[in-house]
Structure formats: C-alpha cells, structure tokens
DRENSEDO-894465 format. One line per 2 residues: number of its first residue (from 1); for each residue x, z, y of N, C-alpha, C. Coordinates in steps of 0.05 Angstrom, whole numbers, plus 5000, padded with zeros to 4 digits. Layout:
<gumis>
NUM = X,Z,Y,X,Z,Y,X,Z,Y; ...;
</gumis>
This chain:
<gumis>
1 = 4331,4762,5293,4328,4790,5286,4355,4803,5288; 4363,4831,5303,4382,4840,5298,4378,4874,5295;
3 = 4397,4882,5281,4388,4916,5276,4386,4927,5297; 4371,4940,5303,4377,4967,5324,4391,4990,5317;
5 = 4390,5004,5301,4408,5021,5291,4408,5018,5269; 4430,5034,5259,4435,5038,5233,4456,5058,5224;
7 = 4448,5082,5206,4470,5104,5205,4479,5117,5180; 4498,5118,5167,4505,5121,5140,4506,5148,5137;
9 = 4501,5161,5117,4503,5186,5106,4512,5188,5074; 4524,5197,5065,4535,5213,5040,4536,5239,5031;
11 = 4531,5228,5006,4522,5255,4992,4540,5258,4967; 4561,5286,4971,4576,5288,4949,4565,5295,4924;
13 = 4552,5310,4929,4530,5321,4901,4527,5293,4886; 4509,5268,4898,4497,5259,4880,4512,5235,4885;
15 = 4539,5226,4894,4556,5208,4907,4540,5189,4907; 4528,5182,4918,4505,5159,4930,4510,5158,4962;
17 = 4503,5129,4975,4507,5125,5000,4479,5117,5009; 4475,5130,5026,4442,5128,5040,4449,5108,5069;
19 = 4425,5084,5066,4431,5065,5091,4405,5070,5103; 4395,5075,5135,4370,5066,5151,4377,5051,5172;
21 = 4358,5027,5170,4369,5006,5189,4337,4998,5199; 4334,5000,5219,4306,4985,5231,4321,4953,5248;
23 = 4299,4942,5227,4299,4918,5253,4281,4905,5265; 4292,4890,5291,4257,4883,5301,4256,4858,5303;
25 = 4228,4843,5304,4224,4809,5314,4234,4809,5342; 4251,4776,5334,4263,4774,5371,4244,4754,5369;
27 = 4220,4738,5366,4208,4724,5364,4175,4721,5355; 4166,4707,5366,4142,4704,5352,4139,4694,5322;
29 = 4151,4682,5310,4145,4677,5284,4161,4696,5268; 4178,4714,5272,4192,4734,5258,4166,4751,5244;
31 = 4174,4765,5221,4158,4792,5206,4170,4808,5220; 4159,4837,5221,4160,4856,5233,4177,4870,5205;
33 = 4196,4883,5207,4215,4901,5172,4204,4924,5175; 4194,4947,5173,4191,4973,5174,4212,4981,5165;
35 = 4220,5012,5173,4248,5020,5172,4242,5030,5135; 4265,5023,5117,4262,5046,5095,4290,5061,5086;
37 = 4279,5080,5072,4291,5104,5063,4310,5097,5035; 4330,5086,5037,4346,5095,5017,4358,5104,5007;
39 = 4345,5125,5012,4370,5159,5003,4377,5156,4966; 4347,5148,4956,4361,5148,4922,4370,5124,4908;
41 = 4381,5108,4925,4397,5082,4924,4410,5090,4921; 4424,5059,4898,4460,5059,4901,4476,5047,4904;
43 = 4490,5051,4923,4505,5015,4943,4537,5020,4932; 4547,4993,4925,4572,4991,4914,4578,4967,4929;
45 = 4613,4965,4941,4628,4954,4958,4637,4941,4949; 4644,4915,4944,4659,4892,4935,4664,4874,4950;
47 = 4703,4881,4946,4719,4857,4968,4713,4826,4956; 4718,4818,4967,4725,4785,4950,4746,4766,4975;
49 = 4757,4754,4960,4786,4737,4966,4772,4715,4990; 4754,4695,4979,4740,4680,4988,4713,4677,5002;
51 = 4708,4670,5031,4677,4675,5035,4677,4691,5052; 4650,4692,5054,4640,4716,5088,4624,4742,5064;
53 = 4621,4765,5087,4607,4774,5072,4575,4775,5064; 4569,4790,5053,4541,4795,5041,4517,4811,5032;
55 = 4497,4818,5028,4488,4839,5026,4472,4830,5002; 4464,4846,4977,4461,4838,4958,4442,4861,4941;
57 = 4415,4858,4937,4404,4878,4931,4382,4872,4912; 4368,4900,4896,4353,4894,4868,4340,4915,4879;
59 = 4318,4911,4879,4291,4924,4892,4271,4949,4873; 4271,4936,4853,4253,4947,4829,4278,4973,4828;
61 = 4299,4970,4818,4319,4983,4809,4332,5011,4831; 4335,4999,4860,4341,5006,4887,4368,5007,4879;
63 = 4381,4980,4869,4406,4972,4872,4417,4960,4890; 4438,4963,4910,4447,4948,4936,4479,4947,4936;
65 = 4489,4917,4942,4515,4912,4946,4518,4906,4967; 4543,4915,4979,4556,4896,5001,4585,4885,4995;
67 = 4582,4853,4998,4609,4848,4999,4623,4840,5021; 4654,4841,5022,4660,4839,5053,4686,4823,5045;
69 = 4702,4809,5071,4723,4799,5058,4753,4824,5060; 4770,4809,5037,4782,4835,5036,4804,4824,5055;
71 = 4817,4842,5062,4844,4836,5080,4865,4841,5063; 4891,4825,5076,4918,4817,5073,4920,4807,5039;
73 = 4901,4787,5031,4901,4771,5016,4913,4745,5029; 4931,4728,5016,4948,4704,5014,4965,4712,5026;
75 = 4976,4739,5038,5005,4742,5060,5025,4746,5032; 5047,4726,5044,5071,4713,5031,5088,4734,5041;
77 = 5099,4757,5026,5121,4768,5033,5151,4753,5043; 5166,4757,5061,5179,4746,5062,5208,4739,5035;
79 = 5221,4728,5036,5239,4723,5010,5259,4745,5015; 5269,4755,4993,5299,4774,5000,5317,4756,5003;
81 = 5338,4759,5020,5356,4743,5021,5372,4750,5009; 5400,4737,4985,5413,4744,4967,5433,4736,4978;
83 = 5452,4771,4975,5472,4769,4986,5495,4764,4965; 5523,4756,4970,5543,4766,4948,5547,4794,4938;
85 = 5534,4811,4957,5543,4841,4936,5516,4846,4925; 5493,4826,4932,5474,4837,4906,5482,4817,4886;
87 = 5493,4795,4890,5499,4775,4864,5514,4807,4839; 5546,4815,4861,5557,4817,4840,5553,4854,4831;
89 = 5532,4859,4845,5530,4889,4829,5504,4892,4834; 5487,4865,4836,5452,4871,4835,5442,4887,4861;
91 = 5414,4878,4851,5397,4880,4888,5398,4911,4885; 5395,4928,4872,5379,4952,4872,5413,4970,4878;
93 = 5429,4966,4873,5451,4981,4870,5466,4973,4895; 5463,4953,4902,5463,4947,4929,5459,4950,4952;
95 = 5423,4960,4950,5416,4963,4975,5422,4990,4971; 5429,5008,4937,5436,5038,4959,5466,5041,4962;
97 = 5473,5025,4961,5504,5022,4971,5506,5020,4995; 5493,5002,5009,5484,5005,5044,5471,5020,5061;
99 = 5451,5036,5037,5438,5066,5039,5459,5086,5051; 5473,5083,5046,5495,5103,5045,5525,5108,5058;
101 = 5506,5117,5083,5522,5111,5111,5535,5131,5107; 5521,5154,5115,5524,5186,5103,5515,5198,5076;
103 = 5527,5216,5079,5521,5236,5053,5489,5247,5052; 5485,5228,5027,5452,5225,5019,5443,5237,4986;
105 = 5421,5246,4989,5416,5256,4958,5399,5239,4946; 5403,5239,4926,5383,5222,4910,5363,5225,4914;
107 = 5347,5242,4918,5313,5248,4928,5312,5223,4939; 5332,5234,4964,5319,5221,5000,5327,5187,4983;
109 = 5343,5180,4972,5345,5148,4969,5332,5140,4952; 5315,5157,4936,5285,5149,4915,5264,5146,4937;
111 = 5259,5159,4952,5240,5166,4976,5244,5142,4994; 5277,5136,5003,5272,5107,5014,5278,5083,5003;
113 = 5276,5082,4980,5277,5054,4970,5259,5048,4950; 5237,5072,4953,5208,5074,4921,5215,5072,4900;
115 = 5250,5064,4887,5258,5064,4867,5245,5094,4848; 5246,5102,4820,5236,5121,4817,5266,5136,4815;
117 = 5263,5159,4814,5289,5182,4825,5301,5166,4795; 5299,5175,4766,5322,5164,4745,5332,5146,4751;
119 = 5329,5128,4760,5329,5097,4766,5357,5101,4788; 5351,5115,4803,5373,5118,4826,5392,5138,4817;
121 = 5394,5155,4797,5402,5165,4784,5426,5155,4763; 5422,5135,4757,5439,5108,4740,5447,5096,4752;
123 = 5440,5087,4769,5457,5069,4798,5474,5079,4810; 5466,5113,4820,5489,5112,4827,5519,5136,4808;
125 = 5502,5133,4788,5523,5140,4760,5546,5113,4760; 5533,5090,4759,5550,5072,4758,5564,5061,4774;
127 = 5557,5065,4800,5575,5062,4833,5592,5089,4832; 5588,5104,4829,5608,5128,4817,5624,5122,4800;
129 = 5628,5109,4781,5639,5105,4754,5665,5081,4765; 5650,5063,4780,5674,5037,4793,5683,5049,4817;
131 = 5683,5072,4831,5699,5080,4844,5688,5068,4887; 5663,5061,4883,5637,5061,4901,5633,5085,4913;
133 = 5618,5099,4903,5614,5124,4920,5627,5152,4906; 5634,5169,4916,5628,5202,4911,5613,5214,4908;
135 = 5616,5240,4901,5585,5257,4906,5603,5289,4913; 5591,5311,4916,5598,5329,4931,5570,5352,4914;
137 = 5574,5373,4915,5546,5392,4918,5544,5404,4940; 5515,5401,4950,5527,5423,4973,5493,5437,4973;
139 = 5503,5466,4970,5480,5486,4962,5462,5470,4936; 5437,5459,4938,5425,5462,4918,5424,5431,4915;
141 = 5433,5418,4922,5435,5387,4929,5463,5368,4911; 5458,5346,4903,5479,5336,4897,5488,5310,4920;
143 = 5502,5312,4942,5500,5291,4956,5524,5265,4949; 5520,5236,4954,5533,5222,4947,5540,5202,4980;
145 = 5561,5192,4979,5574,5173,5001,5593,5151,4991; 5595,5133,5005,5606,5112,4997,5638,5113,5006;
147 = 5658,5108,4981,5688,5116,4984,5701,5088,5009; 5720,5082,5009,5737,5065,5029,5738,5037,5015;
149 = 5730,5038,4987,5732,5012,4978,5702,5005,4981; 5672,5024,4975,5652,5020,4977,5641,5006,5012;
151 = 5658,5021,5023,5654,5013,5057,5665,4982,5059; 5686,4973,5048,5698,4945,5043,5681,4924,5037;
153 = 5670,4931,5015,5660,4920,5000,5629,4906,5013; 5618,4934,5029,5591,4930,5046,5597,4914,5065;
155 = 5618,4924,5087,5629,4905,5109,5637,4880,5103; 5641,4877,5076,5663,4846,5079,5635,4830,5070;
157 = 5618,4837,5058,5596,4820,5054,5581,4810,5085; 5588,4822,5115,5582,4807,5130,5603,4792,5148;
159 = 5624,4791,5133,5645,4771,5144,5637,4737,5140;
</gumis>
C-alpha cells in the first residue's frame, strides 16, 4: 500500500493540523482505506533520540501523533583547544583579546562571541585595567583595541 496523496493544512484559529491521505490496494489481499477527514483532529510531533519514525493514533478521541527521528543528536562538538593565554587570563577574556584586531564595541563582541553584553563588559574592564586594551569614544560608541603589550601577548601565544 502506498499514499497517493496527501496535503497538510492549518488552522490558526483553532491551531489544529488537518491530514488527507488516500491510499490504495497494490494487491489482492490488501483492504481498500477510504480517504478521511481530519480537520477536528489533533496531531502532535515528537522527536525521539532513538528509532525510526511513527504514526500513532486514538480513534474514539481523534488523537494523532507522529514521531520522527530528531537530528544532530550524539554530534560531539569538537574540544577547545587550551591555549597559554586562556590558561593565564581565561577562555572568555581571551578569545576577546583576539577579537580585537580593530577598534570594536562591545555590542559587536557580545554579538560575536554570544557572551551576554555585561559579561563583556567586565572582561574587558579588566583587560583595560592590566594595560591589554584601550578604549576611545567615538560618537555614540565606546570602542576598545588591543595596546602593544596586548598584541604581544596574542602573537607570542603562537610562537
């Protein structure tokens, strides 16, 4: 037996998902399905880790599941590699030490490192404070860059 069609529709009003699927006998001993209407059904999606998927349904009720397998389950991020300048001033203050080619604002280095903005905010209060980076205003912006000892410091970690 295999579907011949089948076409989904949704309905924001009553957030319900409506399925029609006809299928037919490829065979002589197959039943014949008549197509039905499940517009006042309610179908709910569930990943699962393990397994193929499934279709899973309560008749009396016009309850219907499908489960499917979920993706990028068991992917092993790769390891950070630990350098000496995250040993000696930590991973996070580090990587925006290397952030910081040019003159960058804290936004843009919350924005690229998902750190939350306070967070980069204290980091680089404290790379400011050991004499790491500067900062500058420029118009509505506070921008910061890395001083001649901060550039040392990044470079000599790939000596």
């Amino acid at each position: 037996m295999g579907p011949e069609s089948s076409s989904f529709v949704t309905s924001k009003e009553r957030r319900t998902v409506a399925i029609v699927v006809s299928v037919t006998a490829s065979d002589a001993t197959a039943h014949d399905v008549p197509p039905k209407d499940l517009a006042e059904a309610s179908l709910a999606f569930h990943p699962v880790q393990q397994g193929r998927g499934l279709v899973l349904w309560d008749l009396p009720a016009h309850r219907f599941a499908i489960t499917y397998p979920a993706t990028g389950t068991g992917i092993v991020e790769p390891a950070h590699v630990t350098t000496g300048l995250d040993r000696l001033v930590g991973g996070n203050r580090a990587g925006l030490l290397r952030l910081l080619v040019a003159p960058t604002s804290p936004t843009q280095l919350a924005a690229r490192t998902g750190l939350p903005l306070g967070s980069v905010g204290n980091h680089l209060a404290v790379l400011r404070g050991t004499g790491l980076v500067v900062r500058r205003r420029s118009g509505r912006e506070v921008l910061y860059w890395r001083t001649p000892l901060g550039d040392d410091l990044v470079h000599g970690e790939r000596a």
